[in-house]
C-alpha positions, 0 to 999 in steps of 0.5 A: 397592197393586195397578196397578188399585188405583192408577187412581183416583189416576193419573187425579187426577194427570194432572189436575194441570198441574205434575205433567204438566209434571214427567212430561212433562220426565221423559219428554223426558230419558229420550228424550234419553238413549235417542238419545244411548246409540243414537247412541253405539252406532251409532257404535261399529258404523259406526267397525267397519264401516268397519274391516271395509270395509277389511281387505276391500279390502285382501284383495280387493287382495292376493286373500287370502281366507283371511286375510280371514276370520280378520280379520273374525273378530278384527274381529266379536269386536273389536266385540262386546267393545266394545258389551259393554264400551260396555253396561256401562261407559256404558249400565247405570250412566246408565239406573240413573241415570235409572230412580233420578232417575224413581223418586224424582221420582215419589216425590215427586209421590206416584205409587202404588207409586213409590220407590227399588228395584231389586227386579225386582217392584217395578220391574216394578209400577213400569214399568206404573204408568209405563206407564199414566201415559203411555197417560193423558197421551196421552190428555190431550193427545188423542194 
């Protein structure tokens, strides 16, 4: 089924009150879990900053220069292994869990083109489908 195929129905759907009270809390989880990742992110950048602030000072008080640079190198990379190791140890695995649980809730509330995959296609009618959904509800809700 195409996207535009899928219209008709996506409209029908957002007339039901359960399914928008569903979509809505579905929506309101990802949001949750979109600031908690950021959250976490930001604060693994502060706690870096906030190392790359005092070998800074500490070279300004022995006026060392070319050891500062070494040090903020070893500090940059210290934090670009840690939000790669962050990225994929933590952010990855939760969003796969969350698109999964929204795959599947939308499965169930019969949504055109929903159900569990991860192939990139796929996803990528179900991202618009999604897309769409959200630009309907708005619109419902006279946003």
């Amino acid at each position: 089924m195409t996207v535009q195929q899928a219209l008709p129905q996506l409209y029908e759907l957002s007339g039901d009150p359960g399914f928008l009270s569903t979509f809505k809390k579905m929506k309101g989880d990802q949001d949750r879990l979109e600031q908690k990742l950021w959250d976490e992110r930001a604060m693994l950048v502060r706690k870096h900053e906030e190392k790359l602030k005092n070998a800074r000072g500490k070279a300004a008080l022995i006026r060392a220069s070319g050891s500062l640079l070494q040090e903020e190198t070893k500090l940059k990379q210290a934090m670009e292994m840690e939000l790669t190791a962050f990225y994929e140890r933590t952010v990855l695995p939760e969003w796969d869990d969350l698109v999964e649980r929204q795959q599947d809730t939308l499965e169930k509330l019969y949504v055109p083109t929903m159900f569990r995959t991860g192939v990139e296609t796929d996803r990528s009618r179900q991202q618009r489908i999604v897309e769409m959904l959200e630009g309907i509800v708005a619109e419902g809700d006279g946003e």
